[in-house]
N, C-alpha and C positions, 0 to 999 in steps of 0.2 A: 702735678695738678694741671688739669687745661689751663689755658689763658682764656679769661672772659674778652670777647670781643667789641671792641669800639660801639656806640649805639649812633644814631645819624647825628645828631650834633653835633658831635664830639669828631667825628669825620669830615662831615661841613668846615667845621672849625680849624682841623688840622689843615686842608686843603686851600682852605684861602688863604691861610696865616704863609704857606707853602708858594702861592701865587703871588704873595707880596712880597716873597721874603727872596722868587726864583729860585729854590730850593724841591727839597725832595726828601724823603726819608732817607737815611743811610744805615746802613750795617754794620756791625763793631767790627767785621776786617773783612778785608779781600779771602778769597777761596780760590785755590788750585786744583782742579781736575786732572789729572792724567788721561792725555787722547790714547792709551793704550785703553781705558775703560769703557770706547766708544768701536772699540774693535777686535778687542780678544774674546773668543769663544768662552772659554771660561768662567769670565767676569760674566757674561750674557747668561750662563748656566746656571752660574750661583744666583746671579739675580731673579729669574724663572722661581729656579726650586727654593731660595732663603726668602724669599722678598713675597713675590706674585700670589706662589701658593699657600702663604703662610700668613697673608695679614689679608682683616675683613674688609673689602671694598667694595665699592655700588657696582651690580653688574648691571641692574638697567631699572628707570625709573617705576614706580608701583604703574603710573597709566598707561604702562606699557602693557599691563597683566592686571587690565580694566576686569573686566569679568569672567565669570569661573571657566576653565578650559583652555585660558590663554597663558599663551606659551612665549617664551621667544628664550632660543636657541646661539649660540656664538663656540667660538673657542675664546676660551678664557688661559692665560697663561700656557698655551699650547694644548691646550686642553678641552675636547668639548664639552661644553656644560649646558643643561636646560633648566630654566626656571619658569613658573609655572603655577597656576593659581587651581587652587583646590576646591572640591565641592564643597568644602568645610569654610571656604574664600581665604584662607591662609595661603603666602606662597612659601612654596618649597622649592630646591634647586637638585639636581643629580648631575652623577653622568652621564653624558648623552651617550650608550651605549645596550645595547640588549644583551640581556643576560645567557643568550644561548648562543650566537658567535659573533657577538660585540656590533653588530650594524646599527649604525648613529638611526633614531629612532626618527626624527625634526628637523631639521634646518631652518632658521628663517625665526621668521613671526606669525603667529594664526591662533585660532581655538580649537580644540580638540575636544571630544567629551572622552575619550581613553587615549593612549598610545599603544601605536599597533606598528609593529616592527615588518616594515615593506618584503622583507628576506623571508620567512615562514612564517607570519601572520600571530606570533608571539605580544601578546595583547597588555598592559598596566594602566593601573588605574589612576587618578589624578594625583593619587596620594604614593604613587611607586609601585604599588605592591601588583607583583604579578595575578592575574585576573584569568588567564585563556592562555594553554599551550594546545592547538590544532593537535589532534589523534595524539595526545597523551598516553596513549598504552605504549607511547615508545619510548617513553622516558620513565621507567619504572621505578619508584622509587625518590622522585627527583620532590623534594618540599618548598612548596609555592611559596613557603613564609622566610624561606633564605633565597632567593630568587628573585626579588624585587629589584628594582633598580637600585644603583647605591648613592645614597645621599650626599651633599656636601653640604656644610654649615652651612644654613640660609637667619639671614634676618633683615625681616622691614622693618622699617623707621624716617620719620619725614618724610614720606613721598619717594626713600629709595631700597630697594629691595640688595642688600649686601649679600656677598658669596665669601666664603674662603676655605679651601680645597683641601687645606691638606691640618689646619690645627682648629681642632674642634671648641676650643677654647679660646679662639681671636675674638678679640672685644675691636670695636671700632673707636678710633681715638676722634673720629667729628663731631663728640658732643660740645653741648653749646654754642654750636652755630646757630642762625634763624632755620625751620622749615622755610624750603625756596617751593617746593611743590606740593602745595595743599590739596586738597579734592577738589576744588575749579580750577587744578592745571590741569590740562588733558594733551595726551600726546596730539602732536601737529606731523610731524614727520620724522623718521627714522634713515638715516642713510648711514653710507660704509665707502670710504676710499683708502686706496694704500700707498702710503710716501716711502719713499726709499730713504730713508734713515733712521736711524739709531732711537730709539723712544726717548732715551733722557735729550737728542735733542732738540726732538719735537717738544717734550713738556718745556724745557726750558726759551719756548720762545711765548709761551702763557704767560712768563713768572714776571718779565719785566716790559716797564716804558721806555726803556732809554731807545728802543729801536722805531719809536712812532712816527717820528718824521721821515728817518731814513728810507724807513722800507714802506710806508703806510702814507705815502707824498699825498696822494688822490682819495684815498679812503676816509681812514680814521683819524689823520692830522688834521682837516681841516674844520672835525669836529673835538679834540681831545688835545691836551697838551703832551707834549715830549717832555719824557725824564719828570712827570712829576706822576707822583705814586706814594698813598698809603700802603704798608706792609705789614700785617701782624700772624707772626707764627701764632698758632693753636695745637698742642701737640707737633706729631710731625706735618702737621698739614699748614698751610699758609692760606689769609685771604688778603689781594691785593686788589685795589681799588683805581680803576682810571678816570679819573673826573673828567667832563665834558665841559666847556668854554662856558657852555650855558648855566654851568652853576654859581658864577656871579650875580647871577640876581638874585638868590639869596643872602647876598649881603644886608638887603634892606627888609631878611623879615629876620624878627625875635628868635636865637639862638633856641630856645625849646620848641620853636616850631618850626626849625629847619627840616626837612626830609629831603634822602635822596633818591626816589622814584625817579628813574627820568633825566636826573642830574648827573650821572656816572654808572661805569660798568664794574661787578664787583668780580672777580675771579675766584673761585673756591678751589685750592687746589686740598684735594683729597688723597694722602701717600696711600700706594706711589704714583698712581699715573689717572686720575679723574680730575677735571674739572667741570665747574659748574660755573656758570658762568649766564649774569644775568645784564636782559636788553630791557631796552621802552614795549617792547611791545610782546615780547618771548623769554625765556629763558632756557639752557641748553646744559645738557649730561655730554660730557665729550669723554670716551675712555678710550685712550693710548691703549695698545693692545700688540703687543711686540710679536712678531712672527719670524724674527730675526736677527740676530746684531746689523745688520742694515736695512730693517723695512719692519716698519709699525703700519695697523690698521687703526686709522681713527672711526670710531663705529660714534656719531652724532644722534641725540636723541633731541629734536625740538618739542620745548611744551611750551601753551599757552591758555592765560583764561580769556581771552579776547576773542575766538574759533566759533561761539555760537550764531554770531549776526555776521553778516556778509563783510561790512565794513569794517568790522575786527580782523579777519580771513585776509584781506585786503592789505590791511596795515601788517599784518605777522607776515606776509608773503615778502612785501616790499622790507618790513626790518630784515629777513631771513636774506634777503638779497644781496642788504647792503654788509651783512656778517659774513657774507658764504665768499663775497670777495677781496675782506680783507684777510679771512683766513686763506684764501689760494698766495695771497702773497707770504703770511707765512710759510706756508708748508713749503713756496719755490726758496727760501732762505732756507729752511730745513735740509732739499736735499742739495743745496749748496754747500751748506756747513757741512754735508755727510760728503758728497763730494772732495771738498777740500782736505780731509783725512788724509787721502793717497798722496796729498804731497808730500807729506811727514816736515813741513816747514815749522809744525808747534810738537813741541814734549809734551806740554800741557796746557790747558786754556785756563785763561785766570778773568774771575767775575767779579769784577769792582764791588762800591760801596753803594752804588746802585741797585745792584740784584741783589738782594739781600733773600727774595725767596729763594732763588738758585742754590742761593750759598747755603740755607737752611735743609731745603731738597737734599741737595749733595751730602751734606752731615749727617742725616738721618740714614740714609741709604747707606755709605760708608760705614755708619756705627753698626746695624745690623748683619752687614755681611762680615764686616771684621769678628761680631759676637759668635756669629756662627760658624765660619770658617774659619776664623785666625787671620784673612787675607784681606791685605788694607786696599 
């Protein structure tokens, strides 16, 4: 059964009791990774085809695929995929592939009222199905209603439009979390960069505070405390919560009217590789997106409902500013950590009683590969 999630109070509550107490959540034990799993080909394969393909995850938010024709296009799991909003306004996802000699149809983000394959003008309508083959007497024979493009599981929900590629039967385990993007989020921006390391360990610098001061001197430390953090598994997913200094002045209002708007950042981590992750003025779809056992693309999806008056524009600019630089310090720890591999100085890396989502991550991920391959 899921775990029901903490409500603001009750996080309020834990947080302060945590500020007086100089404390932190902890985990019932430390976790051992093997740095062979951040660099054998293998492990990187099974994780692809057991993990990737095979469980429902957000591939990009609903206001990304606002109205009918819109598309937006990625590789997924090595894979390209297109998802895409129908005349019916249902979205649907495929492979990004033409059914006559496979030329990706999309790239990118846009609106289409059909797809129409650049290569010989091979034509689909918003719903797949093939629509137009140019001088079809040369194809005798060929039936337009096995010919569409081929589907992959697609499902919205809360504001995120889920893919999974390869089991038509993956259910998504984020239930009971809050909707983070209602219908007044609207996309703000979309970008794409690529780090040179390993995806688990890019996600794993989402999951914990203990690096707030060290790495985040100038940034996020002088608003946020170091090493303190709520952590609660939900399924295999985790939400970890970074309070900001400023949630002290809710010490002096009434426990059921504590909120945290404002007061803290919360992390949604989504197995295996989404987070969602909310600001004062934005909130953000982040999807790890492995291209390699040493290079992930983080594809960032900003939405806000703040974007209709100039002054909101304004603020979500400068919040996205003050985000976009603490995350370049992560990612330079990233490819340090990925770097520091080739010394071969560690066997294995071991995540204290602080990372508890790390630890969680890692267990979920190890239990599935071992279920399906046998290999730990």
């Amino acid at each position: 059964m899921t775990a029901q999630l903490a409500d603001e109070a009750s996080i309020v509550d834990r947080i302060l009791r945590h500020i007086d107490a100089k404390s932190t959540d902890l985990s019932d034990g430390i976790w051992h990774e093997p740095v062979a799993h951040y660099l054998a080909q293998d492990r990187f394969a099974a994780e692809i085809e057991h993990v990737f393909r095979r469980t429902l995850t957000p591939f990009c938010p609903s206001a990304a695929l606002a109205e009918i024709g819109a598309y937006v296009a990625r590789d997924a799991a090595l894979t390209p995929v297109v998802a895409i909003r129908g005349a019916d306004g249902v979205a649907r996802a495929f492979r990004n592939a033409c059914r006559h000699r496979g030329v990706q149809l999309v790239d990118g983000a846009g609106c289409k009222k059909a797809l129409t394959c650049r290569y010989h003008g091979w034509t689909y309508g918003l719903d797949g199905r093939l629509r137009r083959i140019p001088d079809d007497y040369g194809f005798p024979g060929l039936d337009k209603d096995t010919h569409g493009l081929v589907p992959v599981t697609c499902i919205e929900r809360d504001g995120l439009v889920f893919v999974s590629q390869d089991d038509p039967a993956a259910t998504s385990e984020a239930g009971g979390m809050p909707t983070l993007f209602g219908d007044d989020w609207k996309l703000y921006a979309t970008t794409a960069q690529e780090v040179e390391a390993n995806w688990k360990i890019v996600a794993e610098g989402f999951l914990e505070g203990y690096h707030i001061r060290s790495t985040h001197q100038d940034t996020f430390y002088p608003l946020q405390y170091d090493n303190l953090n709520v952590i609660e598994p939900f399924g295999r997913n985790s939400r970890i919560s970074f309070p900001y200094r400023r949630i002290e002045k809710l010490r002096n209002v009434p426990p059921g009217e504590r909120r945290t708007a404002g007061m803290l950042t919360h992390v949604y981590h989504l197995f295996p590789n989404v987070m969602l992750s909310t600001f004062p003025t934005n909130r953000l779809m982040t999807v790890l997106e492995p291209l390699a056992v040493d290079r992930t693309r983080l594809v960032t999806y900003t939405l806000s409902n703040q974007i209709a008056a100039e002054d909101g524009r304004t603020a979500v600019a400068q919040g996205r500013d003050f985000v976009t630089a603490g995350a370049a310090e992560d990612r330079e720890m990233a490819c340090a950590a990925q770097r520091g591999l080739a010394t071969r100085a560690n066997a294995q890396f071991t995540f204290g009683l602080f990372e508890g989502a790390i630890r969680h991550f890692h267990q979920n991920l190890a239990a599935i590969i071992e279920s399906r391959t046998g290999a730990r």
